[in-house]
C-alpha positions as CSV (number, residue, x, y, z in Angstrom):
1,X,83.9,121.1,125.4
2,X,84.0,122.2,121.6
3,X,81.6,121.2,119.4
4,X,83.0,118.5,116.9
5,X,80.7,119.9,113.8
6,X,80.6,123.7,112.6
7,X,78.5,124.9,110.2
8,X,80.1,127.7,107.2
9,X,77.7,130.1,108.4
10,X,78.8,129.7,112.3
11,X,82.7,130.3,111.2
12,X,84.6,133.6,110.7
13,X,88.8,134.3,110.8
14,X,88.9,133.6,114.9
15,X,87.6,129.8,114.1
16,X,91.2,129.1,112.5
17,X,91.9,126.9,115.8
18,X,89.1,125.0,115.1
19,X,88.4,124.6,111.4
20,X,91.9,125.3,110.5
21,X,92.5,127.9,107.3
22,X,90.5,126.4,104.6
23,X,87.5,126.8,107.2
24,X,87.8,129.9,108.4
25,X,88.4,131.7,105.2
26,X,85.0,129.9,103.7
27,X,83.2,131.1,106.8
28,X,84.4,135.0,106.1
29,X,83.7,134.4,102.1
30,X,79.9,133.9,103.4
31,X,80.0,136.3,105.3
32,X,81.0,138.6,102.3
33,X,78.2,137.6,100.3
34,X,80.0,135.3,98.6
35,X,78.2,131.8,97.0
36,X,79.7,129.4,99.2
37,X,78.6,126.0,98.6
38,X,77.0,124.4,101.8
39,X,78.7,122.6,104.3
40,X,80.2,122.1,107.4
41,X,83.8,121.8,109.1
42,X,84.1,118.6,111.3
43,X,86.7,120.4,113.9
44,X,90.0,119.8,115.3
45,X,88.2,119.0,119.0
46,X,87.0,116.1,116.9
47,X,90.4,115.1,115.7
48,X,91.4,115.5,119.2
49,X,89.1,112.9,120.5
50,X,89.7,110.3,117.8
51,X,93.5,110.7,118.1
52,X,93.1,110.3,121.9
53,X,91.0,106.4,121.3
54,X,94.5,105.5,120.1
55,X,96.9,103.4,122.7
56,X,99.9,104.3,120.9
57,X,100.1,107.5,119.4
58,X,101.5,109.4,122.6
59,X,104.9,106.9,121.9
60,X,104.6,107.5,118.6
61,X,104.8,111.3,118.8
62,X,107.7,111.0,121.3
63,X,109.4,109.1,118.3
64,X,108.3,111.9,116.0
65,X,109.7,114.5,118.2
66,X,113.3,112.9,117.5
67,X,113.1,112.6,114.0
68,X,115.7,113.5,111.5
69,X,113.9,115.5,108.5
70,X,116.9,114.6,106.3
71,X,115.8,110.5,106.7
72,X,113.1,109.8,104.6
73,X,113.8,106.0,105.3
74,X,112.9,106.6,108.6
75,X,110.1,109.0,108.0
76,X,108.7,106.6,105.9
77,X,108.2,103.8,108.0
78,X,107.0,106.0,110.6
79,X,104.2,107.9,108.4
80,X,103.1,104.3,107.3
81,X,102.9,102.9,110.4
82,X,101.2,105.8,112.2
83,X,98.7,106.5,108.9
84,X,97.6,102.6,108.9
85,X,97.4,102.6,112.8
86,X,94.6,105.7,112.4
87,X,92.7,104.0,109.9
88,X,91.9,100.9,111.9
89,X,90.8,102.6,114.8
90,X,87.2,103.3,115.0
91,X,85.7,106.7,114.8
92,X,83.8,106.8,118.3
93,X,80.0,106.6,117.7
94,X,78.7,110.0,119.0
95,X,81.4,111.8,117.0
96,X,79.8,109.4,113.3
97,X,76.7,110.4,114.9
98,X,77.3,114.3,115.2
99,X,79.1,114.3,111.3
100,X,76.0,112.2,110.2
101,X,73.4,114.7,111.3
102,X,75.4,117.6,109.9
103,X,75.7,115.6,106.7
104,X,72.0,115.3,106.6
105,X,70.8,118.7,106.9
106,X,73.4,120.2,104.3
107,X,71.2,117.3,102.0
108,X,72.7,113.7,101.9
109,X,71.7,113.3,97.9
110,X,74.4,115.9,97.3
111,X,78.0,114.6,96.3
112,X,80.4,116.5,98.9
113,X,84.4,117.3,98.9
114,X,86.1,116.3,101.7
115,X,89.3,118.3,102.4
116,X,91.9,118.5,105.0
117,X,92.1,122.1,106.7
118,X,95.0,122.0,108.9
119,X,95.6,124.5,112.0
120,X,99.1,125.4,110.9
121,X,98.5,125.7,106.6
122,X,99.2,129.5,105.4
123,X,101.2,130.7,108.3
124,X,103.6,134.0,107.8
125,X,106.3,131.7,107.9
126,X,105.6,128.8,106.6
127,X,102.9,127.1,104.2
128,X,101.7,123.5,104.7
129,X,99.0,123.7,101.9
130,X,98.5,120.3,100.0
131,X,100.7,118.4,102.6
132,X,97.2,116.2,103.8
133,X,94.7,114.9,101.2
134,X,91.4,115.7,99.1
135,X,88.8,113.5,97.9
136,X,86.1,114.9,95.5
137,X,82.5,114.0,94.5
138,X,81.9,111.7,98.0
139,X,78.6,110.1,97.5
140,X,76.6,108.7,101.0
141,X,77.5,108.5,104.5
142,X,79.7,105.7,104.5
143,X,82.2,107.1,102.0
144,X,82.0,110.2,103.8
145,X,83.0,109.4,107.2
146,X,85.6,106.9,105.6
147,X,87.3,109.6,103.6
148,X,87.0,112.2,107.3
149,X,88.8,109.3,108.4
150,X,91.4,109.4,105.7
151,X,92.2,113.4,105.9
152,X,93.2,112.7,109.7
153,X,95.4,110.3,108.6
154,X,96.8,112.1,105.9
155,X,98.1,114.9,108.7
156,X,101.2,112.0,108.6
157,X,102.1,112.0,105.4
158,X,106.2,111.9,104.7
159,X,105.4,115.0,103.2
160,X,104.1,116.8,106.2
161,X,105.9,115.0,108.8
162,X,109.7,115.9,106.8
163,X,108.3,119.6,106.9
164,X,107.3,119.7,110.4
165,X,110.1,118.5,111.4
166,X,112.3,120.7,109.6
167,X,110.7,124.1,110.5
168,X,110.7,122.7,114.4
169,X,106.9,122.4,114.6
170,X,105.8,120.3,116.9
171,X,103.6,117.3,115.7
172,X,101.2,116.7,118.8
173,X,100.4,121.0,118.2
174,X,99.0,120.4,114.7
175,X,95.7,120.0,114.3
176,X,93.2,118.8,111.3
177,X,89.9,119.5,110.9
178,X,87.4,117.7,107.6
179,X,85.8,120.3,105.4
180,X,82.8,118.7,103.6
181,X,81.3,121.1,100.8
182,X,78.6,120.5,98.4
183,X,80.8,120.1,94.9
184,X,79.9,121.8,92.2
185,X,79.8,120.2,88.5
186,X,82.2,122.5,86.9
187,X,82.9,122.9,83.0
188,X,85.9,125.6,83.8
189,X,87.6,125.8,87.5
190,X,90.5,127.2,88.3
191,X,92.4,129.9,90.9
192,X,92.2,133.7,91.3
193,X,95.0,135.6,93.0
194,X,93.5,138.9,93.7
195,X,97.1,140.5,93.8
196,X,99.9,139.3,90.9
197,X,101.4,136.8,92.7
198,X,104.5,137.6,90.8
199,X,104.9,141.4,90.5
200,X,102.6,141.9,93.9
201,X,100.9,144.3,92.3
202,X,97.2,144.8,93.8
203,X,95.7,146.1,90.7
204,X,95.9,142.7,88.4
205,X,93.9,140.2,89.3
206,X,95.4,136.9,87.9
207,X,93.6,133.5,87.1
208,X,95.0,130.1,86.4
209,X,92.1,127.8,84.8
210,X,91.6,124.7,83.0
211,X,88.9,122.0,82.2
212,X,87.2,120.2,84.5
213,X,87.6,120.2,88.6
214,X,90.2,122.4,89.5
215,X,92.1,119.6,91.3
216,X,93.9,118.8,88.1
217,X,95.3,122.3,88.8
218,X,96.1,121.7,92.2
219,X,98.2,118.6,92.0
220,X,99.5,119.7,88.9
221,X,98.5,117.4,86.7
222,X,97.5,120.2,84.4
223,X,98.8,122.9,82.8
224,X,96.9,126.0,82.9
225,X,95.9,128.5,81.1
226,X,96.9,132.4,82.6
227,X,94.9,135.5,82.7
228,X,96.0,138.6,83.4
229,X,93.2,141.4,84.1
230,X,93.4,144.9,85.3
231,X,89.9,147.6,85.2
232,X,87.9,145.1,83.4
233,X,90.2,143.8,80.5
234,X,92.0,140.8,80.1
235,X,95.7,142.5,79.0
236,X,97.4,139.3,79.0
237,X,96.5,135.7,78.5
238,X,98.9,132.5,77.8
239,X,96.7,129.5,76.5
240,X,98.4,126.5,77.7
241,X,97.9,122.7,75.9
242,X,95.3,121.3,78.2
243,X,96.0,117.4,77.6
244,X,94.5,116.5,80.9
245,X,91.3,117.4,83.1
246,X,89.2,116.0,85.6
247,X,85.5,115.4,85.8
248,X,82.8,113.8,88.4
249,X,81.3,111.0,87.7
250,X,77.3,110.8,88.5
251,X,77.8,107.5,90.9
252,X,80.9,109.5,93.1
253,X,84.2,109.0,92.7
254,X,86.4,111.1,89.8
255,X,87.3,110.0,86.1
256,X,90.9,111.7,84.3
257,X,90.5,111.9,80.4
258,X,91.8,113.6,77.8
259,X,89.6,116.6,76.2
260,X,89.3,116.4,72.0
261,X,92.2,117.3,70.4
262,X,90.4,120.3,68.8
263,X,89.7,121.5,72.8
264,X,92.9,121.1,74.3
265,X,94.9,124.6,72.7
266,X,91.3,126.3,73.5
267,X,91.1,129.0,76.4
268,X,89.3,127.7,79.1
269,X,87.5,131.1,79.4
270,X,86.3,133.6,76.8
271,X,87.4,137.3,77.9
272,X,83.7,137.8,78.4
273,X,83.6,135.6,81.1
């Protein structure tokens, strides 16, 4: 039997079947000597288990197994039913129990993110990154475990289910595991692509940033600024308009505002930096 709670420090690249991408690579940035935040990874034998309580679901992946990807109609009513099926089951008590202690000795005054790290994301062949959900700045043990509860049920989306089933992977061979992660209060977040994701060359480090959590990024929300650097200089940089960002708020939960006019054609980062 597999645990249903790993900790960063216990994970490397062969915990991908358990902790899914997101996991794993956290667990070899540690190992690196990287500053990874604290945390844990509640696993995919856990998402087993729960999915298991359900008296339906093995009908309702036969169902899946026959969908058409082009039918969003259908795939609609199937995500909805499935996704508000998931959330009224309970999570069984000694899995709460198991997430609750984790959450406890990571610190349970710290506001956590709570992301979905599926087994199949980043694959040679296919990318499902983004398809299940996020939610930032989760304050106490209720929210947490409701929002764990949320991410498995997000592996349903239309999004996900329309891409599984049009690159023939089968749903019932996907699995989810929770990453909860100490946030950090950011001023300037953003991505770092340590190749040029255009050119592919391996000598330019590019960064996307903005304002605020880099979720704005993520889902887009956000233009962002570009930095281009190669043997210690910044040799090209694109300021983008910066009309949106993202911020925590001290009681949990996220605010969206606009920065000050005077801040929004700014560079996120100095060169320095």
């Amino acid at each position: 039997m597999h645990p249903y709670v790993l900790f960063f420090n216990q994970l490397d690249r062969s915990s991908l079947p358990y902790v899914g991408g997101k996991g794993a690579n956290l667990g070899e940035l540690g190992r690196a000597g990287f500053p990874v935040p604290g945390g844990f990874c509640v696993t995919t034998a856990a998402y087993r288990d729960f999915i298991h309580t359900s008296p339906e679901m093995e009908s309702r992946f036969a169902i899946l197994k026959g969908v058409n990807p082009s039918d969003l109609k259908e795939i609609r009513q199937i995500g909805e039913h499935i996704r508000t099926h998931l959330q009224e089951l309970s999570i069984p008590s000694g899995m709460a129990s198991e997430i609750t202690r984790a959450w406890e000795a990571i610190g349970k005054e710290y506001a956590y993110a709570v992301r979905s790290s599926a087994t199949a994301e980043d694959l040679p062949t296919a990318s499902f990154a983004g398809q299940q959900d996020t939610y930032l700045n989760i304050r106490g043990r209720d929210q947490l475990l409701e929002q764990v509860h949320r991410c498995w049920a997000s592996l349903f989306t239309d999004r996900a289910i329309a891409y599984r089933a049009k690159n023939g992977f089968d749903h019932r061979e996907v699995y989810l595991s929770v990453v909860v992660q100490r946030m950090v209060n950011p001023e300037v977040s953003g991505i770092m692509f340590t190749a040029d994701p255009v050119t592919g060359n391996r000598t330019v480090v590019s960064i996307d940033a903005s304002f605020g959590l880099g979720e704005a990024i993520v889902s887009g929300v956000v233009s962002a600024d570009l930095y281009k650097v190669k043997e210690n200089s910044v040799f090209h940089k694109a300021v983008a308009e910066k009309k949106i960002a993202i911020f925590s708020l001290p009681e949990g939960g996220t605010l969206t505002r606009h920065p000050p006019a005077h801040a929004q054609k700014s560079p996120g980062l100095e060169d320095s930096q």
